[in-house]
PLY file of the C-alpha trace (Angstrom):
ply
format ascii 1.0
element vertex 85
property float x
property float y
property float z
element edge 84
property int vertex1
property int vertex2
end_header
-9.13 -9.41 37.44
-9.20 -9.17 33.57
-6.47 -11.63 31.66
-3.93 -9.21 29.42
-5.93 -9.89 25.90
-9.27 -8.90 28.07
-7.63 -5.39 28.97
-6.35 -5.17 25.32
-9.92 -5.91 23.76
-11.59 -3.02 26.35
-8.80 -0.48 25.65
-8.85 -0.75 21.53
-12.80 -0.50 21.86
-12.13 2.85 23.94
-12.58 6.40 22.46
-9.42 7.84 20.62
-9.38 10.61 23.27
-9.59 7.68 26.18
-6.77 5.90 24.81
-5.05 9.07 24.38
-5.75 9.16 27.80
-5.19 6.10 29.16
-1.61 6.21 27.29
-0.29 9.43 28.12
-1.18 8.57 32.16
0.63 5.18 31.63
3.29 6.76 30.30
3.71 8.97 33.42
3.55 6.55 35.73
6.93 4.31 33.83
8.86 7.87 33.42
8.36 8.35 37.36
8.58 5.25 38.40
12.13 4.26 39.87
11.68 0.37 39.05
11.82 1.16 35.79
15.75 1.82 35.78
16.40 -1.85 36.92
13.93 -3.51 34.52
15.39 -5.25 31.66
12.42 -5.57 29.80
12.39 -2.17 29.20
15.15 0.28 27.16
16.54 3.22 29.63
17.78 4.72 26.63
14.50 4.71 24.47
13.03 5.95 27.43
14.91 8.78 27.79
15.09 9.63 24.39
11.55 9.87 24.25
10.95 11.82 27.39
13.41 14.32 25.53
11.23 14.57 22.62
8.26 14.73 24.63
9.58 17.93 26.66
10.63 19.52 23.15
6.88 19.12 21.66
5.13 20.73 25.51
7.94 23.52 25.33
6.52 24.14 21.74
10.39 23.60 20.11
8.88 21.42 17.68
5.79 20.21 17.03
3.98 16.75 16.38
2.03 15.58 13.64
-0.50 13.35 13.23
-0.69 9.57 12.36
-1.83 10.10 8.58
0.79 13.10 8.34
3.18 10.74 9.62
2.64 7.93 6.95
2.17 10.52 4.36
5.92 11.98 5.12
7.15 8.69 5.32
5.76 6.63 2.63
5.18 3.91 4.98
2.27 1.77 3.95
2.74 2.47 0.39
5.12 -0.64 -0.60
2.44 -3.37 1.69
-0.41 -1.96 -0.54
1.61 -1.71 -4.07
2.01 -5.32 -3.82
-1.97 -5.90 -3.35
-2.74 -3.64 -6.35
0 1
1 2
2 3
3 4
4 5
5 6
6 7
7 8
8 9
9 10
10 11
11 12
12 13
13 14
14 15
15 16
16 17
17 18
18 19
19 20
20 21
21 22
22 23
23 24
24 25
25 26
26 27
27 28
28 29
29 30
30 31
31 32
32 33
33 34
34 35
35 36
36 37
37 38
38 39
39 40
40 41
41 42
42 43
43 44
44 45
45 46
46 47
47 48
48 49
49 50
50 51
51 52
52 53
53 54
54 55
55 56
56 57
57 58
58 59
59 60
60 61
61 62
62 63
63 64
64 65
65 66
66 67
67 68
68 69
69 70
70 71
71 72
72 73
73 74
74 75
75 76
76 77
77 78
78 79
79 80
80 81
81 82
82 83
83 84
């Protein structure tokens, strides 16, 4: 069996669309998974909140953006690379 970092170094060097993959199925298997509840390690609430959001994007009530679209709305990543300039 592959140490944690070994699984981390094969995942990053997977396709976009394989991670995609790879996350969204992960992701299933926590929101169905009834251990979940009692594990501290882990926020319920978060959780929850984003299963919420999750439904509202697949029901089309809102709709996602992408990474750069996020940063762009945001500004984040502006102030780490004004300081390099």
């Amino acid at each position: 069996m592959n140490t944690i970092i070994e699984l981390e170094k094969q995942i990053l060097a997977l396709s976009a669309a394989e991670r995609e993959q790879l996350a969204t199925l992960t992701w299933e298997s926590l929101v169905g998974d009834p251990s979940v509840a009692g594990n501290r390690n882990i926020d319920p609430e978060g959780i929850e909140i984003a299963a919420q959001r999750d439904a509202e994007i697949e029901s089309g009530e809102v709709q996602s953006i992408g990474h750069a679209e996020f940063l762009r709305c945001t500004g984040v990543g502006r102030a780490r690379f004004a300081g390099s300039l």
